[in-house]
PDB file with one MODEL, atoms N, CA, C and O in Angstrom:
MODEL        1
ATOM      1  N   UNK A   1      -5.735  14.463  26.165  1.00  0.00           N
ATOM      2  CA  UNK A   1      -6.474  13.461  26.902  1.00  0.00           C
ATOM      3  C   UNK A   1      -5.814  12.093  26.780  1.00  0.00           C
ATOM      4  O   UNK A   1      -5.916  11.210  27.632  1.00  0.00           O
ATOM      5  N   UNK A   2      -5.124  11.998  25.636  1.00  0.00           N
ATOM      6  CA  UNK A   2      -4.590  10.625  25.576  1.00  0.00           C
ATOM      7  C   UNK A   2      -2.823  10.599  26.206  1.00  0.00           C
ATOM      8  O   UNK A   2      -2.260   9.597  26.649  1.00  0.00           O
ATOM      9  N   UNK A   3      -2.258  11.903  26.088  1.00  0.00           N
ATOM     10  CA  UNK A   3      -1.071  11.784  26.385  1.00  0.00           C
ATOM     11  C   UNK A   3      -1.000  12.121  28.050  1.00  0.00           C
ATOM     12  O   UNK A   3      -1.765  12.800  28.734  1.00  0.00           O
ATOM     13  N   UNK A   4       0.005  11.507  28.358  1.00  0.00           N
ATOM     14  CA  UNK A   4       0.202  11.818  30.102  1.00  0.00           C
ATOM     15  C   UNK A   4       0.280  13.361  30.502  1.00  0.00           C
ATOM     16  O   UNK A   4       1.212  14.081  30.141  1.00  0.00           O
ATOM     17  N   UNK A   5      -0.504  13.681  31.074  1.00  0.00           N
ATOM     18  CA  UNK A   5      -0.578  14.679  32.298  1.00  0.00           C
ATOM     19  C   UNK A   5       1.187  15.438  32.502  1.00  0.00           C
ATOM     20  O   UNK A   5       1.787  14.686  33.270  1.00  0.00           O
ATOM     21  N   UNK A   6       1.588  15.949  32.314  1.00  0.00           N
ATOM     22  CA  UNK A   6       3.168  15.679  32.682  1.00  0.00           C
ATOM     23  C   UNK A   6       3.546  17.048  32.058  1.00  0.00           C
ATOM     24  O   UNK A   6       3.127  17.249  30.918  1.00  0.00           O
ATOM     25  N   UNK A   7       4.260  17.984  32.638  1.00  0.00           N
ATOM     26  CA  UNK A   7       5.466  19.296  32.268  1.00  0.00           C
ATOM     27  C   UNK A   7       5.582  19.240  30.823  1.00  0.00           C
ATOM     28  O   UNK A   7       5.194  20.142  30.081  1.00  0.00           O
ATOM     29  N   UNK A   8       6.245  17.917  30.358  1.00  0.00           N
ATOM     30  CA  UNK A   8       6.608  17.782  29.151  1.00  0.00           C
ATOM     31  C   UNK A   8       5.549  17.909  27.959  1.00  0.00           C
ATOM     32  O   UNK A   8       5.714  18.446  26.864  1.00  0.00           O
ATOM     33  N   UNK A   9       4.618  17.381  28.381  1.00  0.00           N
ATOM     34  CA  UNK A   9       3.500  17.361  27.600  1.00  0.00           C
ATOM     35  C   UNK A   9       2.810  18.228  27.252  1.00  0.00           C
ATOM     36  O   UNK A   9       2.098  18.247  26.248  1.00  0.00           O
ATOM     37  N   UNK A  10       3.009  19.397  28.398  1.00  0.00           N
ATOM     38  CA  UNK A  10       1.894  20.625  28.676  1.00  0.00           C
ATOM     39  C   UNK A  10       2.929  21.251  27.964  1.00  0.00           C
ATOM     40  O   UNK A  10       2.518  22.335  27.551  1.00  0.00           O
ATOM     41  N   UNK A  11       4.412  20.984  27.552  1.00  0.00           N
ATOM     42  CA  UNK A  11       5.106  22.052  26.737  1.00  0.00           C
ATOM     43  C   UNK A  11       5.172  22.065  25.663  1.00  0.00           C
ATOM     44  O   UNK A  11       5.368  23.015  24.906  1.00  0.00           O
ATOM     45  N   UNK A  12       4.931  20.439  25.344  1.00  0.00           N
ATOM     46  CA  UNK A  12       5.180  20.213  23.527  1.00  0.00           C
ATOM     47  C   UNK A  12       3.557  20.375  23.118  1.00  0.00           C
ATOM     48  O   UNK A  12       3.278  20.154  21.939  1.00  0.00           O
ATOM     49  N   UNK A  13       2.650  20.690  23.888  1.00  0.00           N
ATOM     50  CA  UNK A  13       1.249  21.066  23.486  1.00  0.00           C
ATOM     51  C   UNK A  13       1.180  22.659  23.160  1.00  0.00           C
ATOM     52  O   UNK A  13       0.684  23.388  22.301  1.00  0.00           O
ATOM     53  N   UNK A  14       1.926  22.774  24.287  1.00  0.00           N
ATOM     54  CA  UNK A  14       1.781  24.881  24.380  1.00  0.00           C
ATOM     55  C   UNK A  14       2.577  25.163  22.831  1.00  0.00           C
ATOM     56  O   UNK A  14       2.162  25.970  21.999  1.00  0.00           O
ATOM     57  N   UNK A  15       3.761  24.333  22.676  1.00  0.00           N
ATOM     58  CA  UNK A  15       4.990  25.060  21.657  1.00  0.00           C
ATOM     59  C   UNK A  15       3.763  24.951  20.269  1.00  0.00           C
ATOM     60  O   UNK A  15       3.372  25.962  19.685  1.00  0.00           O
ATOM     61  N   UNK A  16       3.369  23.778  19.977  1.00  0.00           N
ATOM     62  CA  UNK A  16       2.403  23.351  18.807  1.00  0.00           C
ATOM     63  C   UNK A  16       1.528  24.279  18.568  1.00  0.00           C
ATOM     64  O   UNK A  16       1.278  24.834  17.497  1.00  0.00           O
ATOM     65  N   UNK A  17       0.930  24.480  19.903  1.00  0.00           N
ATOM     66  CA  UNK A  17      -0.592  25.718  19.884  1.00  0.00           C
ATOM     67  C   UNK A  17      -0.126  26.886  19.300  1.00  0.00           C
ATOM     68  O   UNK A  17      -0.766  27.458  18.418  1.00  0.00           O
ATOM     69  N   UNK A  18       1.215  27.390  19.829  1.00  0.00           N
ATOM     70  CA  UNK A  18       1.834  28.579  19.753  1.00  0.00           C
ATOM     71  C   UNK A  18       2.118  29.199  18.047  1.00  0.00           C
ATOM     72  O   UNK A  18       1.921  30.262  17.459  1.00  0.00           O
ATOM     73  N   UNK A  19       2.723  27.764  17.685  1.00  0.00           N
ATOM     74  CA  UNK A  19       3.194  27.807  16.301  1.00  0.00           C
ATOM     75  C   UNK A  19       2.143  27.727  15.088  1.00  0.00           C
ATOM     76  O   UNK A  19       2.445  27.967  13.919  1.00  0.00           O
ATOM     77  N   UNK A  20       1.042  27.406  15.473  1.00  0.00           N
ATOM     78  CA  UNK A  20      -0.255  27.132  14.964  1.00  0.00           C
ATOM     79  C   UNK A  20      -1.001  28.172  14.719  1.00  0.00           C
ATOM     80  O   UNK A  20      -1.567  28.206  13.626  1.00  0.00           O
ATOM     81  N   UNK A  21      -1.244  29.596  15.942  1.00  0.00           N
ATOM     82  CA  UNK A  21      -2.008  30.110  16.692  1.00  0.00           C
ATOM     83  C   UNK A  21      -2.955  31.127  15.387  1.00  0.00           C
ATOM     84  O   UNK A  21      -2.173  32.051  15.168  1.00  0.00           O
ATOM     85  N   UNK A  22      -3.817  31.281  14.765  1.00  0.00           N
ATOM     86  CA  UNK A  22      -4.077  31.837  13.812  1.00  0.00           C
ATOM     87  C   UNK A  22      -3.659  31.873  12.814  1.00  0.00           C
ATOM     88  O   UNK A  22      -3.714  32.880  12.108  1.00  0.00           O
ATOM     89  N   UNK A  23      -2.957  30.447  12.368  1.00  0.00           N
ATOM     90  CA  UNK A  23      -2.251  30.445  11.152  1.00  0.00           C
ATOM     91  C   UNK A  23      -3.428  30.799   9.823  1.00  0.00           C
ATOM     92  O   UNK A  23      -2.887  30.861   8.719  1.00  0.00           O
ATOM     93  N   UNK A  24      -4.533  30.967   9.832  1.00  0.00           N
ATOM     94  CA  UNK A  24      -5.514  30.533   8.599  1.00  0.00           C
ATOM     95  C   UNK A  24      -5.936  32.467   8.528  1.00  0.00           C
ATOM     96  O   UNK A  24      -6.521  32.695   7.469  1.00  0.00           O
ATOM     97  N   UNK A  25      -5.794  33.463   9.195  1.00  0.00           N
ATOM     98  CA  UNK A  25      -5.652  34.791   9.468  1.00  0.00           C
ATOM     99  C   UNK A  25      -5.216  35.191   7.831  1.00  0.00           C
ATOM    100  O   UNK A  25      -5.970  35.735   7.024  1.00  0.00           O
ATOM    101  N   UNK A  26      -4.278  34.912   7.665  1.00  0.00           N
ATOM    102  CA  UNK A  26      -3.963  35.552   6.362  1.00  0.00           C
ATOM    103  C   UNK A  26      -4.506  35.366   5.245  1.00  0.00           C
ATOM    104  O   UNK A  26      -4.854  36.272   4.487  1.00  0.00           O
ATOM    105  N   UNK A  27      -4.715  33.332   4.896  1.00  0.00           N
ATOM    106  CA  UNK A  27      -5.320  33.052   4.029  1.00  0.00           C
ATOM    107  C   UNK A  27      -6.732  33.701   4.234  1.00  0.00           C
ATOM    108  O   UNK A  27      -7.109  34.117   3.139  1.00  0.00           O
ATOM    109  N   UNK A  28      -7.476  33.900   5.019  1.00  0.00           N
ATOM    110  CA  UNK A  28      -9.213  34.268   5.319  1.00  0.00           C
ATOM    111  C   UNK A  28      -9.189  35.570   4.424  1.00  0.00           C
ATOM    112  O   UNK A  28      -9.908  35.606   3.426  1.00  0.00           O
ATOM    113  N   UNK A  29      -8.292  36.758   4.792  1.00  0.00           N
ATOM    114  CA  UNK A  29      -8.286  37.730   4.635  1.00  0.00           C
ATOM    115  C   UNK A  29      -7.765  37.959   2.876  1.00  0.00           C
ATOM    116  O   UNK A  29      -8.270  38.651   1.993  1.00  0.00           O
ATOM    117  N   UNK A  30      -7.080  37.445   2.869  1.00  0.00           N
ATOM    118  CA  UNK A  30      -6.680  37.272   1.226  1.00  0.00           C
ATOM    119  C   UNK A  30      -7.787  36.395   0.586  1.00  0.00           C
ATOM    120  O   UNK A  30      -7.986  36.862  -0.535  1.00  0.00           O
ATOM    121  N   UNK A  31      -8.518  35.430   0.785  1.00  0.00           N
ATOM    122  CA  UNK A  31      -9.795  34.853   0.428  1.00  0.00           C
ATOM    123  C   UNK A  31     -11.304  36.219   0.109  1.00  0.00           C
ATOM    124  O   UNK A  31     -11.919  36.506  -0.918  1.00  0.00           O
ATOM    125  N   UNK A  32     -11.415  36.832   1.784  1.00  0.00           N
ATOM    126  CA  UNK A  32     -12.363  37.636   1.359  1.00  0.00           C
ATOM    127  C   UNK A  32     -11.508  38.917   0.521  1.00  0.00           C
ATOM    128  O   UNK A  32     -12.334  39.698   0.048  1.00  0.00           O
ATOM    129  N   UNK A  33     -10.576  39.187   0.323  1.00  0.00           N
ATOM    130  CA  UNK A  33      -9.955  40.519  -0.662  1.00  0.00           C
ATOM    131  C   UNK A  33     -10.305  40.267  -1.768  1.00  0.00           C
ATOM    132  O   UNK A  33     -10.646  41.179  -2.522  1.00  0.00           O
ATOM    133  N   UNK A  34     -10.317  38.765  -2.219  1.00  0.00           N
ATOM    134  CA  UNK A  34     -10.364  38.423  -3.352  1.00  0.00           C
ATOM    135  C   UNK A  34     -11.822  38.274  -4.132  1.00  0.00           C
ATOM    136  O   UNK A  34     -12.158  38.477  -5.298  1.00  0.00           O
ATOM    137  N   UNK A  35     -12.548  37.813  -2.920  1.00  0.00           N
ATOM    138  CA  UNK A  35     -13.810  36.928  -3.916  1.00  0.00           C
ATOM    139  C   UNK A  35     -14.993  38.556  -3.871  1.00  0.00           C
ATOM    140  O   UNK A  35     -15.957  38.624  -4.633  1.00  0.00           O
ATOM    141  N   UNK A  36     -14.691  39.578  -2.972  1.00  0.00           N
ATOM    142  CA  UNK A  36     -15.373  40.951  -2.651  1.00  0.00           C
ATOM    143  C   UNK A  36     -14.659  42.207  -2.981  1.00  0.00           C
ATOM    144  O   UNK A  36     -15.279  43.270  -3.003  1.00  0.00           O
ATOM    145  N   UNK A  37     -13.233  42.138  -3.271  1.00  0.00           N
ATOM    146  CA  UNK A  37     -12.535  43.546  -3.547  1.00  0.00           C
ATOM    147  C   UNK A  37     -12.242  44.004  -2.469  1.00  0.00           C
ATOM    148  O   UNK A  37     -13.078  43.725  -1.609  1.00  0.00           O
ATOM    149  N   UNK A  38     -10.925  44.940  -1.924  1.00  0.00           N
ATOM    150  CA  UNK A  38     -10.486  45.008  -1.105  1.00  0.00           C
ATOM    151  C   UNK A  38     -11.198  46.619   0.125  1.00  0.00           C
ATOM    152  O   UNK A  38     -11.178  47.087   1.263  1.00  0.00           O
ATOM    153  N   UNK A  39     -11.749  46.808  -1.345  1.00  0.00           N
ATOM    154  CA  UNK A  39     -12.313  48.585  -0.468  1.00  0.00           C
ATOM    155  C   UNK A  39     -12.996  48.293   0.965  1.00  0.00           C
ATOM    156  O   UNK A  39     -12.595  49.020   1.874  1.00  0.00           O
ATOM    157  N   UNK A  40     -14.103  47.199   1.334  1.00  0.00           N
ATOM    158  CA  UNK A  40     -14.505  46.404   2.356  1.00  0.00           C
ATOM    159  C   UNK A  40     -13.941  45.306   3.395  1.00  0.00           C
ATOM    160  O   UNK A  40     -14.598  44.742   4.270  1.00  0.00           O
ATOM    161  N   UNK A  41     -12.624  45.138   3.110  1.00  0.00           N
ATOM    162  CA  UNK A  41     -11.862  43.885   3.408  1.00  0.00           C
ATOM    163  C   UNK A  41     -12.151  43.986   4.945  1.00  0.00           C
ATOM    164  O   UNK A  41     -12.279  43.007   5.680  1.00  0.00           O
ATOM    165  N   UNK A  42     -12.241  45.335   5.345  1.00  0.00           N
ATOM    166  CA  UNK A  42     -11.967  45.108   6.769  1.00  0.00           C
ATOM    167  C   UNK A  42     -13.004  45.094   7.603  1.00  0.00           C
ATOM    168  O   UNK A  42     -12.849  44.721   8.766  1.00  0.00           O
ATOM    169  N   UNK A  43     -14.318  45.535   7.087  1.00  0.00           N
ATOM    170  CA  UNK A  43     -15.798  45.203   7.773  1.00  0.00           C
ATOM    171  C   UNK A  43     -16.646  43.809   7.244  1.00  0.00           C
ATOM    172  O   UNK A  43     -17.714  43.386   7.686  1.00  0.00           O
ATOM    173  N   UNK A  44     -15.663  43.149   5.964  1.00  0.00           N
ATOM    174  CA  UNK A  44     -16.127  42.266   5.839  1.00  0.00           C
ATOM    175  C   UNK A  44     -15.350  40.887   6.571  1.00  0.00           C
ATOM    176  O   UNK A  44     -15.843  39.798   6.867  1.00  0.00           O
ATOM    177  N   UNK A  45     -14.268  41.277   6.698  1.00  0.00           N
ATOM    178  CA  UNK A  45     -13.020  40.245   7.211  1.00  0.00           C
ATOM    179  C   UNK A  45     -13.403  40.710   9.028  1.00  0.00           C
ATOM    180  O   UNK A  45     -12.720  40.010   9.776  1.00  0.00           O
ATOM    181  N   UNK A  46     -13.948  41.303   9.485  1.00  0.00           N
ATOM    182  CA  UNK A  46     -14.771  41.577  11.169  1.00  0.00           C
ATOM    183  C   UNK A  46     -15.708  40.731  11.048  1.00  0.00           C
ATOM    184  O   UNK A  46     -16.027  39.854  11.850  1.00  0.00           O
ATOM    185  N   UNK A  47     -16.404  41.107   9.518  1.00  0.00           N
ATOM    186  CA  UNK A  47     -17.895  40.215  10.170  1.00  0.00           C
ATOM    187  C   UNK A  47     -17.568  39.018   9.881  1.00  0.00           C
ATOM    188  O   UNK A  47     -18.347  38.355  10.566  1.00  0.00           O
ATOM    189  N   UNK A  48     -16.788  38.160   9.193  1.00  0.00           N
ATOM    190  CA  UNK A  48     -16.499  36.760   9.236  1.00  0.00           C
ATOM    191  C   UNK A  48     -16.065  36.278  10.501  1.00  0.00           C
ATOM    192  O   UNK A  48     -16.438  35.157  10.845  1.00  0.00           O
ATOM    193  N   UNK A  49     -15.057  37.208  11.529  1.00  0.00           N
ATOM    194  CA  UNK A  49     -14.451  36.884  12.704  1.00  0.00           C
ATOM    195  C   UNK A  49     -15.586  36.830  13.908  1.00  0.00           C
ATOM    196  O   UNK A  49     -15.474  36.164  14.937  1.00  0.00           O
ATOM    197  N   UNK A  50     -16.650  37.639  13.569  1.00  0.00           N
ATOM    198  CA  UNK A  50     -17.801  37.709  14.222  1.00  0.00           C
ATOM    199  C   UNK A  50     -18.670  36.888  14.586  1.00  0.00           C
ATOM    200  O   UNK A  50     -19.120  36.734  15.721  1.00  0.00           O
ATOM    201  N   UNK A  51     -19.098  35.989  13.038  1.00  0.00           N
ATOM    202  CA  UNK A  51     -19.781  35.051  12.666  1.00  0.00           C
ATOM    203  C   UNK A  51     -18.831  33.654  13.190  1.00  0.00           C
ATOM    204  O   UNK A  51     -19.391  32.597  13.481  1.00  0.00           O
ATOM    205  N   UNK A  52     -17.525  33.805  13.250  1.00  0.00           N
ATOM    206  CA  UNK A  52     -17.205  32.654  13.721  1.00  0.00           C
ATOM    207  C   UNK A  52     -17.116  32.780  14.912  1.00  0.00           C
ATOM    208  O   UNK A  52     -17.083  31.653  15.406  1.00  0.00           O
ATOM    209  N   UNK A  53     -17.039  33.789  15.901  1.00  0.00           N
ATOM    210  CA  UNK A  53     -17.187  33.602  17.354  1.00  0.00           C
ATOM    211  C   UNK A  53     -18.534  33.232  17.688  1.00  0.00           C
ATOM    212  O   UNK A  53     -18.675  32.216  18.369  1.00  0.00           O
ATOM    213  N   UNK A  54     -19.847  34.068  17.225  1.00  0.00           N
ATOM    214  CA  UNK A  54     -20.927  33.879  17.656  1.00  0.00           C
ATOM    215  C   UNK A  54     -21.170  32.032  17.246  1.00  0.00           C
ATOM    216  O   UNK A  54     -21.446  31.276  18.177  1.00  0.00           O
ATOM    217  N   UNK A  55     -21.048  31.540  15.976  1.00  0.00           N
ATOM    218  CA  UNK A  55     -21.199  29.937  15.708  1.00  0.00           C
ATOM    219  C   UNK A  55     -20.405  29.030  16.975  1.00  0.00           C
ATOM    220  O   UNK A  55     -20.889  27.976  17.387  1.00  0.00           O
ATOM    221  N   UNK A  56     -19.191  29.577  17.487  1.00  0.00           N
ATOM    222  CA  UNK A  56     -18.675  29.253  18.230  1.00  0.00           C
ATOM    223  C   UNK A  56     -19.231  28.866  19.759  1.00  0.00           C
ATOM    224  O   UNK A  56     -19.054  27.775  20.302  1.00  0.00           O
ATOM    225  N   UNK A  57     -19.958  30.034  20.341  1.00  0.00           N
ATOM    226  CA  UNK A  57     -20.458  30.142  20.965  1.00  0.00           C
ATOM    227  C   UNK A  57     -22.190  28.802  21.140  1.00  0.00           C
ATOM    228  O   UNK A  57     -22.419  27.793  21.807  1.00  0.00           O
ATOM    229  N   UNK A  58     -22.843  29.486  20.287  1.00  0.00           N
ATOM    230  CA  UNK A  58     -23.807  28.522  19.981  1.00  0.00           C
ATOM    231  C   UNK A  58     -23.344  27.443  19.790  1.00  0.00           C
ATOM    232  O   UNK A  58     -23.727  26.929  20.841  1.00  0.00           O
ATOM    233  N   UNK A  59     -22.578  26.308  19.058  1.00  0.00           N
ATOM    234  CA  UNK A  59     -22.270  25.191  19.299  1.00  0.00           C
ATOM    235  C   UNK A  59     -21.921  24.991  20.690  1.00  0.00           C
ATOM    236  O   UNK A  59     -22.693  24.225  21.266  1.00  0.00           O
ATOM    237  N   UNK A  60     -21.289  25.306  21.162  1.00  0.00           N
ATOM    238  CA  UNK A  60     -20.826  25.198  22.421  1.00  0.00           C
ATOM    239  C   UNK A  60     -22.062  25.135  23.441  1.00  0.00           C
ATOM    240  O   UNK A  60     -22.185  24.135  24.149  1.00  0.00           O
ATOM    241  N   UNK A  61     -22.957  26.168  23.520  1.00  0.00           N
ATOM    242  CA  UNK A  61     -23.949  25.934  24.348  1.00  0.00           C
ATOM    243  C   UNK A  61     -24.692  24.227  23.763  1.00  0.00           C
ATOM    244  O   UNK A  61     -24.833  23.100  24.237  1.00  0.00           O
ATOM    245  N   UNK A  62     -24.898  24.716  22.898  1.00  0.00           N
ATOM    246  CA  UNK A  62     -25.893  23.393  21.903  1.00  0.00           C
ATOM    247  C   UNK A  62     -25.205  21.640  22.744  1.00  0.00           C
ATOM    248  O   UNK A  62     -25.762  20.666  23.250  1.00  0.00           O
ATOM    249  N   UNK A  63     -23.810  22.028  22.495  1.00  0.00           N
ATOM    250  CA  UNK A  63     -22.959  20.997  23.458  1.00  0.00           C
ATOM    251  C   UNK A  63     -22.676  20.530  24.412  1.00  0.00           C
ATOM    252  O   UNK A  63     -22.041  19.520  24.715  1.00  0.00           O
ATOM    253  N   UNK A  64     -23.451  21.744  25.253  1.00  0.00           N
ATOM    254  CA  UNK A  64     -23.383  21.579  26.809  1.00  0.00           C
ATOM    255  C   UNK A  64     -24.631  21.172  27.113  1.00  0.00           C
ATOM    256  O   UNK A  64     -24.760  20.765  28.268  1.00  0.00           O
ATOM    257  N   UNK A  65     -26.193  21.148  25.995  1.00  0.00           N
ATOM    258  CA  UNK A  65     -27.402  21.403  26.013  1.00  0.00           C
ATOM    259  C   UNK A  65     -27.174  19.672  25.978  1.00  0.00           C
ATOM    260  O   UNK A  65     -27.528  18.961  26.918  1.00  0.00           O
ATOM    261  N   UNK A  66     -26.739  19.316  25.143  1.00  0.00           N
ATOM    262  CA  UNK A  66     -27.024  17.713  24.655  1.00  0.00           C
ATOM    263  C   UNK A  66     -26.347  17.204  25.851  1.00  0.00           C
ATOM    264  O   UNK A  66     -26.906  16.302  26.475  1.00  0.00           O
ATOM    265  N   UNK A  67     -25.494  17.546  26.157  1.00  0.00           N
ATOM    266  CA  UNK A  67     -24.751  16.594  27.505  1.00  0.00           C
ATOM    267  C   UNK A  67     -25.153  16.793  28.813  1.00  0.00           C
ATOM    268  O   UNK A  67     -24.656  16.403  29.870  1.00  0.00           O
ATOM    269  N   UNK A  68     -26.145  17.472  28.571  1.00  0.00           N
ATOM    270  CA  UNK A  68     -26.572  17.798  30.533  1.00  0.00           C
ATOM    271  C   UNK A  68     -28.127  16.590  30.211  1.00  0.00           C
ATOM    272  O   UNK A  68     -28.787  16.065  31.107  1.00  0.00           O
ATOM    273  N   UNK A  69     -28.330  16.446  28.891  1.00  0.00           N
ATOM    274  CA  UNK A  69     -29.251  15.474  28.760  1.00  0.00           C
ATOM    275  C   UNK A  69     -29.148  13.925  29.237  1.00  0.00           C
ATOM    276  O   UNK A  69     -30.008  13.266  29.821  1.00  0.00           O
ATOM    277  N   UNK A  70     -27.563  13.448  28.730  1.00  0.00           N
ATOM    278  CA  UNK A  70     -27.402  11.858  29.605  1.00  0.00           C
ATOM    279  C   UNK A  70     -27.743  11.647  30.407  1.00  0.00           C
ATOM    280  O   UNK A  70     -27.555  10.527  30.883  1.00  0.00           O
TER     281      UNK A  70
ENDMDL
END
């Protein structure tokens, strides 16, 4: 929003996003292995991905709720 509209911009945004793109994936998953044991890692490391889409979601409405208010 602050940088110009422009090819260049939309590329050094895309390359950043790209290089970024789920970087925190590994740490999450090595976080829940650790603090629960690994026998569950993978219905518990779903339901965290779960819980953050659905929060996702709800903020988002909640966001669109407050701004249709102005």
């Amino acid at each position: 929003m602050i940088a110009p509209k422009t090819q260049l911009t939309f590329y050094i945004f895309a390359d950043l996003l790209g290089l970024t793109w789920l970087a925190t994936v590994p740490q999450t998953a090595g976080l829940v292995g650790k603090l629960f044991g690994v026998r569950y890692l993978g219905t518990l490391f779903g339901f965290a991905l779960l819980s953050h889409q659905i929060a996702g979601f709800l903020v988002r409405g909640w966001g669109n709720h407050l701004s249709a208010k102005r």
